[in-house]
N, C-alpha and C positions, 0 to 999 in steps of 0.2 A: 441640721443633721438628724438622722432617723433616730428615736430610740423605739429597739427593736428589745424586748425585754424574756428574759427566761419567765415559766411560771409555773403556779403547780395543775400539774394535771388529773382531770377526771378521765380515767380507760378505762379499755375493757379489761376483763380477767386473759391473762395469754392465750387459754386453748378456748376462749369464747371471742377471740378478735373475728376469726372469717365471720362468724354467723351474724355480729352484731356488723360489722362496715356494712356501709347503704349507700349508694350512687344519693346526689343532691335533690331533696326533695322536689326541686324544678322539673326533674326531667320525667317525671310521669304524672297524667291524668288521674283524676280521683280512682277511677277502675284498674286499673294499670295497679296504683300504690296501692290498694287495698288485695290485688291479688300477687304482689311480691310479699305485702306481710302474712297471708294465707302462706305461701311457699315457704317464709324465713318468720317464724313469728318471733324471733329473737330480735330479727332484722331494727335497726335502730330508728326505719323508715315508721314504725310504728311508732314515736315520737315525735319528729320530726314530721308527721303528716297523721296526727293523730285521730283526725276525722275517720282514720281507716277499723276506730273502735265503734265507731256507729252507722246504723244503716243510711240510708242514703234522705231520710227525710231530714237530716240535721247535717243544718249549712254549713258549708265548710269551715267558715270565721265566726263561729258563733261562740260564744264565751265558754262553753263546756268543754270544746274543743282544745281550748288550748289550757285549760283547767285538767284535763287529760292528761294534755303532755308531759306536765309537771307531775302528776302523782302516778305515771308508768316512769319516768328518771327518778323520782327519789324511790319507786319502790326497788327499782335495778341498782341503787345504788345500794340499798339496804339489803336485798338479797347477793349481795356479791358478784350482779353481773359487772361493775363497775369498782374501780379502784382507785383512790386516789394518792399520789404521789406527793409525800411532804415536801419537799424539796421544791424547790425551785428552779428547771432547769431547760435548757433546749431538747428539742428531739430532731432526729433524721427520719424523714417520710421520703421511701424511695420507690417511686412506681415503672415497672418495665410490659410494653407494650410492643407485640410485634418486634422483638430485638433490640428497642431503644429505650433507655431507662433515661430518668429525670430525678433528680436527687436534691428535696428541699428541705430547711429548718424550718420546723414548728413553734412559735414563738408567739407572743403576741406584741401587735401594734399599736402606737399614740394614735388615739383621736387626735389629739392636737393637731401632730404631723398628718393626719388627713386634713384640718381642718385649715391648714397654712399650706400645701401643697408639696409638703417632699413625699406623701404619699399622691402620686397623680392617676386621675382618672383620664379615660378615652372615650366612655358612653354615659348617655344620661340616663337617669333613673324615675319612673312613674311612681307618684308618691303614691297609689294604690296597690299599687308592687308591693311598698316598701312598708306601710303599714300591716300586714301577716306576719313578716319578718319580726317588726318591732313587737308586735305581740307576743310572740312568741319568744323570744329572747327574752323580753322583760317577764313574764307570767313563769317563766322556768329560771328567771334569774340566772342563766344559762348562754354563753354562747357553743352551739354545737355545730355549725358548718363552717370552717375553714376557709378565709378568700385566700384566694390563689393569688397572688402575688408574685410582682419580678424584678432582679434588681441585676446590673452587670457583677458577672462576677469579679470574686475578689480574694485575693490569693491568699490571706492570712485568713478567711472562711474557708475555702476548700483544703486545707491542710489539715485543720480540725477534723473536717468530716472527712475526708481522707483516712484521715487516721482510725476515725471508731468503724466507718462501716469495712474495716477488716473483720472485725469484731463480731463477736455471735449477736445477734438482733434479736429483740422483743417479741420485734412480731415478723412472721416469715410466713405467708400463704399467700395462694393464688385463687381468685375471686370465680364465681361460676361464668364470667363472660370469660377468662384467658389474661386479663390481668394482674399481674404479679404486684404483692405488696410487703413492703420489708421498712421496720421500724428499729430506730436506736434510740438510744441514751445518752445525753450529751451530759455528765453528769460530773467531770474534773473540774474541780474549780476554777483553774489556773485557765481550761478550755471557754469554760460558761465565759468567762473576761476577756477573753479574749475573742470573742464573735461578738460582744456587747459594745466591744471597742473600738471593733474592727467597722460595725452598721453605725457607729456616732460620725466614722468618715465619710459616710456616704448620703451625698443628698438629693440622691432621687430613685424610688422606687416607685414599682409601676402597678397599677391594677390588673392585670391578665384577666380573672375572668369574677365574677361574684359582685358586679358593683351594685346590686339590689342589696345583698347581704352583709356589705360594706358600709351603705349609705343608713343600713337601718341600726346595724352596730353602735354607731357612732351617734343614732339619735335617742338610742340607749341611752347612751353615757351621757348626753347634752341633756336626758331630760331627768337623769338622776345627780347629775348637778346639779338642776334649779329646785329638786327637791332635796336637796341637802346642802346648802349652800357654802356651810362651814368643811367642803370639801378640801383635802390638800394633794391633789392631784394625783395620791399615792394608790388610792382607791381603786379594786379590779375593775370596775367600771368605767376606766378613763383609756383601757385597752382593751383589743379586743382580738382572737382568735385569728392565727397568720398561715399560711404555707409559704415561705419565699424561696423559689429557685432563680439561681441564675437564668438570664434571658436568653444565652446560648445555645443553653439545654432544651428549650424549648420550642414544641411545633405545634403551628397554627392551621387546620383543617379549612379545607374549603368549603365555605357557605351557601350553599347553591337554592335558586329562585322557582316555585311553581308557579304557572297564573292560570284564572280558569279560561279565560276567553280570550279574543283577540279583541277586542272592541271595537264592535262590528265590521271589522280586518276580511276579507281572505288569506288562508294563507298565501297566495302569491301578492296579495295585494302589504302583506305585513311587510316580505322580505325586500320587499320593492322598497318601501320607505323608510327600512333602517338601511338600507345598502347608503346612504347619503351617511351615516356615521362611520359605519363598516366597511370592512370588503368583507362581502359574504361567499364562501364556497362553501359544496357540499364537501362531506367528510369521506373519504375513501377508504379508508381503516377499518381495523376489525373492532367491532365494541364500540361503546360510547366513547365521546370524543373531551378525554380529560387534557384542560389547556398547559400547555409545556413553558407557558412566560406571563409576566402580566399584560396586561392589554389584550389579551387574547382570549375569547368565550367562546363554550359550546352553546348551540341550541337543538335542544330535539324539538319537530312541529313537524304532524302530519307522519310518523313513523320512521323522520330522518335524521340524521346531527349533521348538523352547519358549522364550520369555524367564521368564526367573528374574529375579526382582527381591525382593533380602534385604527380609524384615521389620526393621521399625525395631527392635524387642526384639531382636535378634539381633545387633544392631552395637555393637562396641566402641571406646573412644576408647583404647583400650592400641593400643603401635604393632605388637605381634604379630598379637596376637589380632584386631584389628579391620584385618589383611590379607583382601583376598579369597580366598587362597588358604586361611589361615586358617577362614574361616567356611565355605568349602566341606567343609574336611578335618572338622568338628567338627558340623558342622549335617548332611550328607548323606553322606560316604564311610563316615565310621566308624560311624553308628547305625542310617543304612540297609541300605548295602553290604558292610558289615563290615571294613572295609580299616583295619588300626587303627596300621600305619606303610607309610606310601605308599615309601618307602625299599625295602622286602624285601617287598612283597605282590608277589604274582607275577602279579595279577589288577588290577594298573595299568599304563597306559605313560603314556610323557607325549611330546609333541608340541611341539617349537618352530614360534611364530608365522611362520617362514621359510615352512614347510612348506604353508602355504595352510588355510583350514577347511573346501579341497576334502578334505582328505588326512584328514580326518573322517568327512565324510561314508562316504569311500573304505573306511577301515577299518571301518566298522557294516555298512555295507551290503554288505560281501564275507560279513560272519557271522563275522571274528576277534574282531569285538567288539562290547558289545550297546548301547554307549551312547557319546554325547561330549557333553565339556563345553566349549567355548568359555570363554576367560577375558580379564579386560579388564587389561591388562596394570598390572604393579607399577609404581608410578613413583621416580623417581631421590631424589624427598624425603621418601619411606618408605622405599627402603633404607636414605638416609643416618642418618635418625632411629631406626631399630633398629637399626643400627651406632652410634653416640654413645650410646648408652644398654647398650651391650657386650652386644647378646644378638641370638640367630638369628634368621634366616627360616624358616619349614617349609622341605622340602626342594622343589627345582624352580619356585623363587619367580621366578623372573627366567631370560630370554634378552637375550643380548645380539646385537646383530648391526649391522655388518659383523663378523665373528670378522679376530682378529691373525692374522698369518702367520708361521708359522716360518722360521727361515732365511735371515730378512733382515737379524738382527741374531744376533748370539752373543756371550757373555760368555765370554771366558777365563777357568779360575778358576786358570791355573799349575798346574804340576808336580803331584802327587799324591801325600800324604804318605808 
């Protein structure tokens, strides 16, 4: 059964929330993150990517670095950009996106129940990933990015949060991209117990997206166990920083493929021998050709979109293998284009569905790359099912979007051993 625990929180001050949230350090390049905290120097991304306080001849993971990060949060803490809540309690984080909001508890998770699996993953994680993460965490005693989490909803939790987000919110602003963010207080006693009791019923929740930030949480807390041994599992360290929305609420972008070449292909000689997986027609439609079902893919090559549509022999009722993503990796990347782990080929990128299947187009027809794939996105009841079943997605199976913010919540994890 999950224990999903209230805690006390590190925030921002209310009329310093928009300035300080920061999209997850992942999603920008060093240049990139060093010119959003030029734009937002409040921005929390100056923390969480703290390399953006020096120039470019000091490496990104180099000890000063994350020796930075630590004395830009205690000093934000000491200057009042950060507040901390005595209490111990949930929060409501509710992001609205294009007309559709999602509405999650801020709480934190057992390591444990990671480590027995009622918290379940879908992707593997690069322990070269995961060691920045782990630095970082531990050097700031600190957890500050949020894993996204998902669990089916459940009625004695939505009645709770029903109830407060009538209620005047914390925090109420809309971010410079157009995303809407609105925070509560889950702070009735009678309430905190009753979502604490309502998650002991529940034995399985899902990873949605962060399992880099997941995996390294949690070697936090394993490796501040073996340095304190006389631990009693009470310790902030034994949990770690949550978003959980129900899985209902939740939508999964489509993850779309660039490659640069065809391997040593013509284009008519490429179509020719994926036609043996597909049925390949040109696309007659206005615009790029976004897929309407699974089993079904676009491709731009040569300044045209194709619909793909999987041969019936070629579909699998296993929950991996008869992924879309799947069947593209094993029908067409790897036997035509030679691409034999989409992970380390250097002649792949991938593309979130935010990005537009303008931004496809964009990239063939500049000539960085000689093909795209359109993909119809994974849904919420094939991750879950290849989670329950304890095994992965290919790599790049899933977007998730609105993305968490940083810096609207933090986990203290106390003193440092």
């Amino acid at each position: 059964m999950a224990e999903i625990r209230p805690f006390s929180c590190v925030r921002p001050a209310a009329e310093l929330a928009d300035r300080v949230a920061a999209l997850p350090y992942d999603v920008y390049n060093r240049q990139e993150a060093k010119a959003e905290v030029q734009r937002e120097p409040m921005s929390f991304l100056k923390i969480d990517r703290a390399e953006t306080s020096f120039d470019d001849s000091v490496d990104t993971y180099a000890p000063e670095v994350y020796e930075k990060a630590r004395e830009l949060l205690e000093k934000d803490i000491e200057d009042g950009v950060y507040i901390t809540d005595p209490d111990r309690v949930y929060y409501i984080y509710q992001l609205e996106m294009d007309g559709r909001t999602q509405t999650g508890l801020v709480a934190c998770s057992s390591v444990d129940d990671y480590m027995n699996q009622v918290i379940k993953k879908h992707e593997n994680t690069r322990a070269d990933k995961e060691v920045d993460r782990i630095t970082h965490v531990d050097t700031c005693s600190a957890q500050t990015g949020p894993i996204f989490l998902a669990y089916r909803a459940d009625q004695e939790i939505s009645q709770v949060v029903d109830k407060y987000v009538k209620t005047e919110p914390v925090y109420d602003f809309t971010a410079v991209d157009g995303i809407s963010h609105r925070v509560w207080k889950i702070d009735g006693r009678e309430d905190v117990d009753t979502i604490y009791q309502a998650f002991q019923k529940i034995d399985k929740i899902y990873i949605a997206d962060g399992h880099h930030r997941a995996a390294s949480a949690v070697k936090v807390g394993l490796k501040r166990r073996e340095e304190n041994p006389a631990y009693t599992g009470e310790e902030e360290f034994n949990y770690y920083l949550s978003v959980l929305f129900p899985a209902e609420e939740l939508a999964i972008f489509d993850y779309n493929r660039v490659v640069k070449d065809l391997n040593g292909n013509t284009p008519e000689e490429f179509l020719a021998k994926i036609s043996t997986a597909f049925h390949v027609e040109p696309f007659t439609g206005e615009g790029p050709y976004r897929p309407e079902a699974a089993h079904k893919f676009g491709l731009y090559l040569a300044g045209k979109w194709y619909r793909l549509t999987a041969k019936a022999e070629i579909l699998s009722d296993d929950p991996v293998l008869g992924l879309d993503v799947s069947l593209l990796q094993k029908e067409l990347l790897e036997p035509i284009l030679g691409i034999g782990d989409p992970r380390t080929d250097k002649r792949i990128d991938f593309v979130g569905g935010i990005r537009g299947l303008g931004e496809l187009e964009r990239r063939v027809d500049s000539g960085e790359m000689a093909l795209a794939v359109s993909m119809f996105p994974t849904s919420m009841a094939e991750l879950m099912r290849v989670a329950d079943e304890g095994r992965t997605m290919p790599p790049k199976s899933t977007w998730f979007e609105p993305k968490l913010r940083s810096g609207l919540f933090i986990h203290d994890l106390g003193e440092r051993p």
